[in-house]
N, C-alpha and C positions, 0 to 999 in steps of 0.2 A: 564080878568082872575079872578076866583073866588078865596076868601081866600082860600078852603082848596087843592086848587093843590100848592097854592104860600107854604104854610105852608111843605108840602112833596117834594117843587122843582120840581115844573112840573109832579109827576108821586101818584099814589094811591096806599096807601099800602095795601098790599096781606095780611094780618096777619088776618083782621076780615072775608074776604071769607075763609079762611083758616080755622079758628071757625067754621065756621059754615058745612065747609065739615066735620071735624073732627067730630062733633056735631052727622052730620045726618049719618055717616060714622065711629062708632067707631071701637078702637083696636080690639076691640071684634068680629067683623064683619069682618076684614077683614084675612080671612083665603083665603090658596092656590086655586083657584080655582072662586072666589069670582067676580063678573063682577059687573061693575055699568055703564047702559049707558050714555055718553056723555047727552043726552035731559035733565037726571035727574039732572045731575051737573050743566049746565048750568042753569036751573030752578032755584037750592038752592041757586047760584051765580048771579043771575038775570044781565046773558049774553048770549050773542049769543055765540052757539058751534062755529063759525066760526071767532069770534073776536079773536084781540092778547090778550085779556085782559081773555080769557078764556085760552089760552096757558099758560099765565104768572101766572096767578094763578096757575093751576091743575100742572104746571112743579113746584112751591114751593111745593104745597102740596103734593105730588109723592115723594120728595125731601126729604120733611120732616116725613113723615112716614115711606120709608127707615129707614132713620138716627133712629129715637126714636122707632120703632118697628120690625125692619131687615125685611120688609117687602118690595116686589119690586111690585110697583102697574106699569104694561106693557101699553100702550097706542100703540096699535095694528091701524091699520088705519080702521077698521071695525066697529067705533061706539061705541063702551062701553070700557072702562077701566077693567084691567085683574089683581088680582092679581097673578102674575106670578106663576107657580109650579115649582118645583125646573129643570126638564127638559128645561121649558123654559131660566129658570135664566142663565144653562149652555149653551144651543144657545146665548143668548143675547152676553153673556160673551165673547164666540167663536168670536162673531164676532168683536166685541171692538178688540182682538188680535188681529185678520187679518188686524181692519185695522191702526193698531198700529202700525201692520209689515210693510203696504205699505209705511206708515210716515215716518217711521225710514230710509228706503231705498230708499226715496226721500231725506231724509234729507243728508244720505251719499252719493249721487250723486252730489248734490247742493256744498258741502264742496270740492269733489275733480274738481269742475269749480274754485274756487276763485287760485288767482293768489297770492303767498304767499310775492311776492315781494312790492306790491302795501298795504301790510297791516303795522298796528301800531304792536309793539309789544304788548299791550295790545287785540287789533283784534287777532293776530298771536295766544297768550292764549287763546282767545275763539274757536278759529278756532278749537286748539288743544282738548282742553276738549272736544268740538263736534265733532271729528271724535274717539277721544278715548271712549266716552259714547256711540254714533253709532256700533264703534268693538266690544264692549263688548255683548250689549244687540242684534246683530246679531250672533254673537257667540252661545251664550243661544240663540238664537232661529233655530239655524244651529242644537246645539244638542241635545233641547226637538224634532226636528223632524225627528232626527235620528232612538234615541230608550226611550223607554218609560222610565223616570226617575223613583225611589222608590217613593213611596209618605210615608209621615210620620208617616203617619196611619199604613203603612204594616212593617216601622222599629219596632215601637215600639210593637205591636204584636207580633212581630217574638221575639225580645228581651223578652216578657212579656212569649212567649211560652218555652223559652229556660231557665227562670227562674224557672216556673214552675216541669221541668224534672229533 
């Protein structure tokens, strides 16, 4: 094993490919709409589009210009990186819920198997708090798909309009 993987504990850090996307990739560049293909990243990163070590990077750096720029750069399986337009952002989103929803309602099926006899009081507490966190966020999601809640935009309007008259 060479010093510098002993030095990082076995792995290479993402921080100077990260550089150098930034680099060839800046803020400025990446507006709605904005594609870089895969071929090119991998180039600047001098890896194969196919390696983990191409994943591992472009998932920090996707990661990290979110975070410091509210940017959402989309990895579509088509070949080029997308930075998302806000349509897309709200599908992405969409679908993160759905399947939040499935999770939650496996997780409340799994709870009503365990056997409350067989547990610790301390299990029993968990158990609790995970069917009560379960009711809740089914609930809210039983009455967002009811009817469509106010969004906070349309209170404070309406209040702003009503100040106005």
């Amino acid at each position: 094993m060479d010093s510098t993987t002993e030095i990082f504990e076995g792995s290479i850090p993402t921080e100077p490919d990260i550089r150098l996307l930034r680099k060839a990739f800046p803020d400025s560049a990446m507006v709605d709409g904005f594609s870089i293909p895969y071929k090119d990243v991998a180039r600047i990163i001098n890896v194969d589009v196919d390696s983990c070590r191409f994943k591992t990077v472009t998932t920090k750096w996707r990661q990290q210009v979110e975070k410091d720029i509210g940017k959402v750069v989309d990895a579509p399986r088509n070949g080029a990186f997308h930075v998302a337009m806000p349509s897309r952002i709200i599908s992405m989103a969409r679908q993160k819920s759905k399947s939040a929803s499935r999770f939650i309602k496996r997780s409340a099926i799994l709870t009503k198997r365990v056997d409350r006899s067989q547990l610790t009081e301390d299990e029993a507490k968990q158990l609790d708090f995970t069917q009560r966190a379960n009711g809740v966020i089914l609930a809210a999601m039983q009455t967002a798909s009811k009817a469509a809640l106010p969004s906070l935009a349309d209170a404070t309007q309406k209040a702003n309009d009503n100040e106005t008259v």
